[in-house]
C-alpha positions as CSV (number, residue, x, y, z in Angstrom):
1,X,0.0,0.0,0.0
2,X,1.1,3.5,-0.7
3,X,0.8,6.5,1.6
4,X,0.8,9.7,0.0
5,X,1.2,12.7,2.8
6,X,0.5,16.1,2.2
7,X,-0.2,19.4,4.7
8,X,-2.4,22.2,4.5
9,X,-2.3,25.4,6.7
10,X,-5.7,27.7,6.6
11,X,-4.1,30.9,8.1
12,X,-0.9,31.7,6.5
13,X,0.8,34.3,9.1
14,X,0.9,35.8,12.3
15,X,3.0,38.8,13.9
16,X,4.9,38.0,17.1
17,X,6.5,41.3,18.9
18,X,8.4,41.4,22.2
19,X,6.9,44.8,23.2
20,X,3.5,43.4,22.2
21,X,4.3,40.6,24.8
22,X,5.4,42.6,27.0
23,X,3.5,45.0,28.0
24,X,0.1,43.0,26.9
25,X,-2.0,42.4,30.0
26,X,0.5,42.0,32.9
27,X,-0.8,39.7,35.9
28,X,1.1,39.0,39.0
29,X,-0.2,35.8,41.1
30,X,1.4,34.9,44.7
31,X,0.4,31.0,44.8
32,X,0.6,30.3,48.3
33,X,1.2,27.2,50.2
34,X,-0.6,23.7,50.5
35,X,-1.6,24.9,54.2
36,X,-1.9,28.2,53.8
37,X,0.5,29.1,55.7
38,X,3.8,27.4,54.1
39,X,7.0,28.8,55.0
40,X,8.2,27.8,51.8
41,X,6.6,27.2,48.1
42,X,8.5,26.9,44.8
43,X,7.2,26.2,41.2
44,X,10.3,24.3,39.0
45,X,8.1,24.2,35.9
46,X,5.1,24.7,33.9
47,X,2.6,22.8,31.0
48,X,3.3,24.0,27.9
49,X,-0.8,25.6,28.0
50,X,0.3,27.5,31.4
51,X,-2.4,25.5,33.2
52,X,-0.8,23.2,35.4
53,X,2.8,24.4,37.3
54,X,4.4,21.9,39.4
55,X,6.8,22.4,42.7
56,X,6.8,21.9,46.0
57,X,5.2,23.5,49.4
58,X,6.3,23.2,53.2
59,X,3.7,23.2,55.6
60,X,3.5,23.9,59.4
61,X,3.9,20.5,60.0
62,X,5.8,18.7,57.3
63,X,8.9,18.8,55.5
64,X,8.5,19.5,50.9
65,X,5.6,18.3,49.7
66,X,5.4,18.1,46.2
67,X,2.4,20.1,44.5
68,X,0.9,21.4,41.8
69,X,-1.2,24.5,40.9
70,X,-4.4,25.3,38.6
71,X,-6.9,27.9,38.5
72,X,-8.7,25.7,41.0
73,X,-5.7,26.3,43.4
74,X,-3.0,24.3,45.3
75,X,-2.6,20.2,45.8
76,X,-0.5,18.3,46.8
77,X,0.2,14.6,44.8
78,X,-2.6,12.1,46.0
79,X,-0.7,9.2,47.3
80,X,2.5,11.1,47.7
81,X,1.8,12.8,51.2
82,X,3.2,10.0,52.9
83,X,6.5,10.1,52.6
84,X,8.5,12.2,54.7
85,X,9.6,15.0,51.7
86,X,9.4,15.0,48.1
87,X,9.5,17.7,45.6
88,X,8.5,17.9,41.5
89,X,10.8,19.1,39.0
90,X,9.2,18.5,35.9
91,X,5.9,18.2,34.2
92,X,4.7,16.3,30.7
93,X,3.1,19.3,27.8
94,X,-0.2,18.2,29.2
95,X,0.1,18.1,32.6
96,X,-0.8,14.3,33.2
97,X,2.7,13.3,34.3
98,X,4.8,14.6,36.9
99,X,8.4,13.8,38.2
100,X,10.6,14.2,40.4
101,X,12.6,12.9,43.9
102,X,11.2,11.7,47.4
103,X,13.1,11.5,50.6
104,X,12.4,8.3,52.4
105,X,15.2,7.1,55.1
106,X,17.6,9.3,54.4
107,X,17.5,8.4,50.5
108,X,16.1,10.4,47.7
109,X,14.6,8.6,45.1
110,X,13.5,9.7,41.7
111,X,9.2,9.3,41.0
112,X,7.0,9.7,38.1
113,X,3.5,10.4,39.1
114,X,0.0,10.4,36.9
115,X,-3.3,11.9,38.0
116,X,-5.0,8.2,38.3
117,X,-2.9,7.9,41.4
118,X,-0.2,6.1,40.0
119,X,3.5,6.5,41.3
120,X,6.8,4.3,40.6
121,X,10.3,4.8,41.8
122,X,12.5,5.2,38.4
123,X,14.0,1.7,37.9
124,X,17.8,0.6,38.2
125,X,19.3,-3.0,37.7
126,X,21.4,-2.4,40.5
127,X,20.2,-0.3,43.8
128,X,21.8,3.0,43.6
129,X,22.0,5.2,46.6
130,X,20.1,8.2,45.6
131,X,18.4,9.2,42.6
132,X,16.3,12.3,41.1
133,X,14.1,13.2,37.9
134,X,14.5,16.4,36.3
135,X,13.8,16.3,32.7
136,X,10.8,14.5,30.7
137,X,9.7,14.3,27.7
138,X,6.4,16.1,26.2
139,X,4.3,13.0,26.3
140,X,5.5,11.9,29.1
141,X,7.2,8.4,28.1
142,X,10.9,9.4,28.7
143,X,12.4,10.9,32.1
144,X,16.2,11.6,32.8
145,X,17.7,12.5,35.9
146,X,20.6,11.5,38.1
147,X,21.8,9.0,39.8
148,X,24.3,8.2,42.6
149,X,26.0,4.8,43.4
150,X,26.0,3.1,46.4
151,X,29.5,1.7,46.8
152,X,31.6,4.5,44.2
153,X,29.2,7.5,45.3
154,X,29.8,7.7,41.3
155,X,27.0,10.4,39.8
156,X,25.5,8.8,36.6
157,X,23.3,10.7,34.6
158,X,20.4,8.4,33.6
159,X,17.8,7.9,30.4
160,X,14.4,5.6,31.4
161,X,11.6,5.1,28.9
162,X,8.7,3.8,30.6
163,X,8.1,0.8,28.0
164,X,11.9,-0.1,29.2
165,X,12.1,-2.4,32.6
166,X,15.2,-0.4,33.8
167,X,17.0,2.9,33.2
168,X,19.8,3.0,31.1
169,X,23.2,5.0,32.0
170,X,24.6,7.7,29.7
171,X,28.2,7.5,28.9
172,X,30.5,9.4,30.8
173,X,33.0,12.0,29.4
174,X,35.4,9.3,28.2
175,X,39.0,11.3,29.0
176,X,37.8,12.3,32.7
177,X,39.4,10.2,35.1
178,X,36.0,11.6,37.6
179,X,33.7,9.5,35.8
180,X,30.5,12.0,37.4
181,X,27.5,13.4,34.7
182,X,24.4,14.6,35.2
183,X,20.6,14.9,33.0
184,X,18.7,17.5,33.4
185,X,16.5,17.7,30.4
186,X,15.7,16.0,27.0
187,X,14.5,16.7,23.8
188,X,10.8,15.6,22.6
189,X,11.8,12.7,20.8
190,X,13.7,11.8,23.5
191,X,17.0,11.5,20.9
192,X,19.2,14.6,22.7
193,X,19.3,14.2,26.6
194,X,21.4,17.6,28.2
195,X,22.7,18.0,31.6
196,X,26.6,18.0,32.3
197,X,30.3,16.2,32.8
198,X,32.8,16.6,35.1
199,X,36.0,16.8,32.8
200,X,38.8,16.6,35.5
201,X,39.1,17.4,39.5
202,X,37.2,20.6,40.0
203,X,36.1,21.5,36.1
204,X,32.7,20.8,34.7
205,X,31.4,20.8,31.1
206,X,27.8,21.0,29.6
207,X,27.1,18.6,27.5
208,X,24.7,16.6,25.3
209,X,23.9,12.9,24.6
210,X,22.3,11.9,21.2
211,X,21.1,9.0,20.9
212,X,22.5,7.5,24.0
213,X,26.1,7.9,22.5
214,X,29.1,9.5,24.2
215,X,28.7,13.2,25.6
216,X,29.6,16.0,23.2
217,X,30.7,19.2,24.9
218,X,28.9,22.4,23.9
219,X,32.0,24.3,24.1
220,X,35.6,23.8,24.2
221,X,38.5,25.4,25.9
222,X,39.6,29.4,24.7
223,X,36.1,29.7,23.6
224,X,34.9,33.4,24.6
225,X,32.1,31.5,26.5
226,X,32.3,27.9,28.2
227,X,29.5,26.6,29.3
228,X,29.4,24.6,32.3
229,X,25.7,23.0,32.6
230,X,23.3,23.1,30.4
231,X,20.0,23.0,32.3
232,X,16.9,23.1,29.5
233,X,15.9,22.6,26.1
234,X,13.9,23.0,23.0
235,X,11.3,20.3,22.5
236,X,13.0,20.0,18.8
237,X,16.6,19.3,20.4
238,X,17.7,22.8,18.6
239,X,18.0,25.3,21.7
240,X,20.2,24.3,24.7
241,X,20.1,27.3,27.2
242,X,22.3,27.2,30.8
243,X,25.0,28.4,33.1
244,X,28.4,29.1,31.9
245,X,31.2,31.9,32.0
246,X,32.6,34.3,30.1
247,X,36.7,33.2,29.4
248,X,37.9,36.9,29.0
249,X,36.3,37.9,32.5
250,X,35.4,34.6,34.7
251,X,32.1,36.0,35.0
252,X,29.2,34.0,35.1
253,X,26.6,34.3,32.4
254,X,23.4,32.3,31.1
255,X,24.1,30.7,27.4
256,X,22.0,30.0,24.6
257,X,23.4,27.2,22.2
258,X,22.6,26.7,18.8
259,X,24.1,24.3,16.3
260,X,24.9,27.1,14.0
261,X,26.0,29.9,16.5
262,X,27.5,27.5,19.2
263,X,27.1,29.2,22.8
264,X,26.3,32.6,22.8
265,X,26.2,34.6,26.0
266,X,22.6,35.9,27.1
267,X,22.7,40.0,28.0
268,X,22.4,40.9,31.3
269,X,19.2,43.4,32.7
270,X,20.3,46.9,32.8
271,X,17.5,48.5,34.8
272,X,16.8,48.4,38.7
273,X,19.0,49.5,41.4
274,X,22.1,46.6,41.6
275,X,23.4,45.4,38.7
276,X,23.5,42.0,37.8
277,X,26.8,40.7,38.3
278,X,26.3,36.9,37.5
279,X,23.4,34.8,35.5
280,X,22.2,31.5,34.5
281,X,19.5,30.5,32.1
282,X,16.8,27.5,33.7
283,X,14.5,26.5,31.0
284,X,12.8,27.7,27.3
285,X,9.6,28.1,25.9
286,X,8.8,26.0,23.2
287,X,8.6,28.1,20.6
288,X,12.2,29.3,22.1
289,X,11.2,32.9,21.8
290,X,11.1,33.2,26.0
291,X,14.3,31.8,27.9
292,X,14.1,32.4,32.1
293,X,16.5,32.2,34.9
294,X,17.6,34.6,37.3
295,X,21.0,36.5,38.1
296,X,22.9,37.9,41.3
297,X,22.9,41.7,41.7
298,X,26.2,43.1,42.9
299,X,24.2,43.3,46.6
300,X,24.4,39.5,46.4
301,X,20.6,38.9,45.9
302,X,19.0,36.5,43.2
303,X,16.4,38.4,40.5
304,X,14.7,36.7,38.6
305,X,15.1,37.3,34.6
306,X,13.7,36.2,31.3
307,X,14.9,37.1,28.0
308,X,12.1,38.0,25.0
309,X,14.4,37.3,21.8
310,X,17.5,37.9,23.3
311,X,16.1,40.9,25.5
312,X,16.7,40.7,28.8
313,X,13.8,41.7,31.8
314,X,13.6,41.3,35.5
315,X,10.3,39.8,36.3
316,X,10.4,42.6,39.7
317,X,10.5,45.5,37.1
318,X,7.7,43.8,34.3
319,X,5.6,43.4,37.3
320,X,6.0,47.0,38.9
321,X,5.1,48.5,35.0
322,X,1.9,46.4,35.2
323,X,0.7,47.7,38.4
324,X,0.8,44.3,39.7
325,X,3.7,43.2,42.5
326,X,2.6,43.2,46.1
327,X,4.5,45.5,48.1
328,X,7.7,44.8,49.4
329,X,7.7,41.1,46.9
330,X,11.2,40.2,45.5
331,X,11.2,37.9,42.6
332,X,14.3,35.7,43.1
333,X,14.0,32.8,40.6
334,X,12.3,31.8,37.2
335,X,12.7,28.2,36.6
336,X,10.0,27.5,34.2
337,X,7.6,28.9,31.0
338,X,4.8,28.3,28.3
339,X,5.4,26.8,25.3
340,X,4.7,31.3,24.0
341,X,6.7,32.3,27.2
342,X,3.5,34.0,28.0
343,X,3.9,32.4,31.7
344,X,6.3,32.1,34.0
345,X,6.8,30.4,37.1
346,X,9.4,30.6,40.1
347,X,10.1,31.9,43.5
348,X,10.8,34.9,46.0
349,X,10.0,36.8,49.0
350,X,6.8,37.5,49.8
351,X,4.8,40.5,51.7
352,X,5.0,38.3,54.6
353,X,9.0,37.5,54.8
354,X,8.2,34.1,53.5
355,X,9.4,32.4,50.1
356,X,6.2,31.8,48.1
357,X,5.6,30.4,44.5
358,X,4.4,32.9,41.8
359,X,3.0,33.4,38.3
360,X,3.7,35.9,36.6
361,X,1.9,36.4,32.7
362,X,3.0,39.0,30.8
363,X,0.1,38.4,27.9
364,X,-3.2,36.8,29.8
365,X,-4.4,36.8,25.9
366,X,-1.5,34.3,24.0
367,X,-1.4,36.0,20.3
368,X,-2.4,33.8,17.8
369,X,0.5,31.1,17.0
370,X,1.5,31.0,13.5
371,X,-0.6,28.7,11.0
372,X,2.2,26.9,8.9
373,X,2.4,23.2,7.1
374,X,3.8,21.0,10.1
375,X,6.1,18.5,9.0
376,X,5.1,15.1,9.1
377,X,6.8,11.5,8.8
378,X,5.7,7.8,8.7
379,X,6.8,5.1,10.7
380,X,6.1,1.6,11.0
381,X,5.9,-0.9,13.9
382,X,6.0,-4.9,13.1
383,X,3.2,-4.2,16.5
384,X,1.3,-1.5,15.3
385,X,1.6,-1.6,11.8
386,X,1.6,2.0,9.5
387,X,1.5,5.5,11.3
388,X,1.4,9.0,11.0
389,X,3.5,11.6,13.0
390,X,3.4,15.7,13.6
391,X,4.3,18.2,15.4
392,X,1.2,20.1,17.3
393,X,1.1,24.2,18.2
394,X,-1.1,24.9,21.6
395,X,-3.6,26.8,20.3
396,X,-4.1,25.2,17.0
397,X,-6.6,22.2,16.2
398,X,-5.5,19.4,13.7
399,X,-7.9,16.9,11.8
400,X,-6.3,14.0,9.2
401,X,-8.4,13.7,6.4
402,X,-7.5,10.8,4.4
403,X,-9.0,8.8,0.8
404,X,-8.5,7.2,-2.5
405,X,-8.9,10.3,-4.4
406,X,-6.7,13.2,-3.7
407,X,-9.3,15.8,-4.7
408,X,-12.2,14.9,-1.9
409,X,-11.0,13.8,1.1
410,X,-12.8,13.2,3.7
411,X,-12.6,13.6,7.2
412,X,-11.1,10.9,9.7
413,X,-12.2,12.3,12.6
414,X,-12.5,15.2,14.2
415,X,-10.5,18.2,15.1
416,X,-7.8,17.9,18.0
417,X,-6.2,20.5,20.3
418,X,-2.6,20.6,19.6
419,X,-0.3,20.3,22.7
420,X,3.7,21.3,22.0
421,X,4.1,17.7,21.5
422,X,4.3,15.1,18.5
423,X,1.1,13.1,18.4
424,X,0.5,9.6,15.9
425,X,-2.3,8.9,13.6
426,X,-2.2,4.9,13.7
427,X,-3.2,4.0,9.9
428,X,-4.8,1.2,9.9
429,X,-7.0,-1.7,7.9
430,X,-9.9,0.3,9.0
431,X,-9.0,3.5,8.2
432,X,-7.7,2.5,4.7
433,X,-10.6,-0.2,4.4
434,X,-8.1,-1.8,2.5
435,X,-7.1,0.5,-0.5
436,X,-3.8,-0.5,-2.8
437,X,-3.5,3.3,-2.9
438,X,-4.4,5.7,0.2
439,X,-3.9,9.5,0.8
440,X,-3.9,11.5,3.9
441,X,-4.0,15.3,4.4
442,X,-3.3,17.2,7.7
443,X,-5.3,20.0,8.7
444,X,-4.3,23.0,10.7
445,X,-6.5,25.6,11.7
446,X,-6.9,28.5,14.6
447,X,-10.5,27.7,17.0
């Protein structure tokens, strides 16, 4: 049988602007604690909709719980309140998985969580001493993280697919003689895995795993900028952001890598009263428009920063134009964003002295994503047979329509809410009903 795949976009263009974004409808939201009364909340990261940010909360009585927060307000994990502390790290594009590390004897151990209830402990051959999950992929099926062993107390960075019975180690930078590496994120496909190597006794490297293969450092040494760890990136694999330093000064920047530009040091915020003196870069939106982190001012207090297409902001100073930051609230850290970069998620000091969680969305109406052909692929499983796969927008729908004759085909199915990830259109016996010859056209189109 022959598959014939096509694409067809219905709006052709849209206009993106960082002053539009910025000073679009600025909202400021303090997220409080599971108890109301905390000390301490964080948020590490965010659905790619902006719907669901997961983190952690203290209570009066307990240690980290980890949470998450919606519209509806603040929860903590069902089933995870009883261990002693945990914390989330990392969410899948629609929200439905959630990992991260609990605490239980003395031993962290790295989690994935789903809303049905369902929790496992990440999976070794061999019992390792402690263990955390920071990365995951947009459907949720592959988590990396690190992992310590129990007799060398040697840090292995870690790739687990959920279909797999045990996590698999990634290489370590072959000519270090400290054998340590961590993950901390990984691309959609789950093909690039980032995190970093140490290289020698006290030096560290960010690096990148494709396809499970030895670690490739993003930079080398006498580049202007060496990056040290590479902490997000793009759910295509192209944008690696994180922490490195600038060779001409020792000072400590956040990095944007690209294949074609290499690492690229990210400008530091001008305005406010301190300067920034050091910065690192924590995660990317998925369109990778919107990178956020935070810096240290020369006073030596964190502010937290994002960068709008290479422009850089304090989150303290977009929140003071809107009208919008509580009085006497310090932004300290943004660790997490949209798929648009619309919202942003992190930590500071409260009204009340206390560190609280916070939202803060700097266009409360996302503009309209750009309506182009998506590219799509075929793949087949001896299992599963033929299957169609392609990229999705939030905000756009899709719909296959599919048929013997190019020229009038129909629908197979109905429209679907794209979410930042790659979704599969199984082809099958009874969607061809049979046909030598079949064709199938994707549909994109704005609600």
């Amino acid at each position: 049988m022959r598959i014939t795949l096509t694409t067809r976009g219905i709006l052709l263009f849209a206009f993106f602007s960082p002053l539009s974004v910025l000073f679009g409808q600025i909202q400021f939201i303090p997220m409080g604690y599971l108890d109301g009364y905390g000390p301490t909340s964080e948020a590490n990261a965010i659905t790619r909709d902006g719907n669901k940010a997961v983190g952690y909360s203290t209570t009066s009585l307990t240690a980290n719980q980890a949470c998450f927060w919606t519209t509806a307000g603040i929860s903590n994990l069902p089933g995870m309140q009883n261990w002693y502390a945990n914390a989330a790290y990392a969410i899948s594009a629609d929200g439905n998985v959630i990992v991260g590390d609990r605490s239980f004897g003395g031993t962290e151990e790295a989690f994935y969580w789903t809303p049905a209830g369902q929790i496992q402990l990440v999976p070794f051959s061999i019992a390792q001493k402690s263990s955390t999950a920071k990365g995951i992929t947009g459907n949720g099926q592959i988590i990396v993280g690190t992992a310590v062993s129990t007799n060398t107390l040697q840090a292995k960075a870690f790739r687990w697919d959920r279909s797999q019975s045990t996590a698999v180690f990634l290489p370590p930078y072959p000519p270090s003689t400290v054998p340590n590496g961590a993950a901390l994120a990984v691309s959609d496909d789950g093909s690039r895995v980032v995190g970093a190597v140490q290289t020698g006794l006290s030096t560290y490297a960010a690096a990148r795993w494709d396809n499970g293969g030895n670690p490739v450092l993003l930079s080398q040494v006498g580049d202007a900028v060496i990056a040290v760890t590479a902490n997000a990136i793009s759910p295509d694999g192209s944008i690696i952001v994180g922490s490195g330093y600038v060779s001409a000064t020792g000072k400590s920047v956040g990095f944007k890598w690209t294949a074609a530009g290499g690492v690229v040091a990210l400008t530091n915020p001008t305005t406010g009263v301190y300067a920034i003196d050091a910065a690192t870069a924590k995660s990317i939106s998925g369109d990778g428009r919107v990178i956020v982190g935070y810096g240290v001012n020369v006073a030596g207090d964190d502010e937290a920063i994002f960068w709008v297409n290479g422009l850089p902001y304090r989150v303290s100073d977009v929140a003071l134009f809107g009208g919008v930051l509580p009085p006497s609230w310090e932004t300290h850290r943004a660790y997490g964003v949209d798929y648009f970069g619309n919202k942003i998620c992190g930590y500071g000091r409260a009204t009340s002295g206390k560190l609280e969680a916070y939202l803060l969305v700097i266009d409360a109406t996302p503009p309209t994503p750009p309506l182009v052909a998506p590219t799509i692929r075929s793949a087949f499983s001896p299992g599963t047979g033929m299957s169609v796969h392609y990229p999705t927008v939030p905000g756009l729908n899709y719909r296959m329509r599919g048929g013997t004759n190019l020229q009038s085909l129909a629908p197979l199915g109905g429209w679907s809410a794209g979410l930042g990830f790659e979704q599969e259109f199984p082809v099958t016996s009874g969607v061809t009903g049979g046909a030598n010859k079949f064709f199938l056209r994707l549909e994109a189109a704005i609600p």
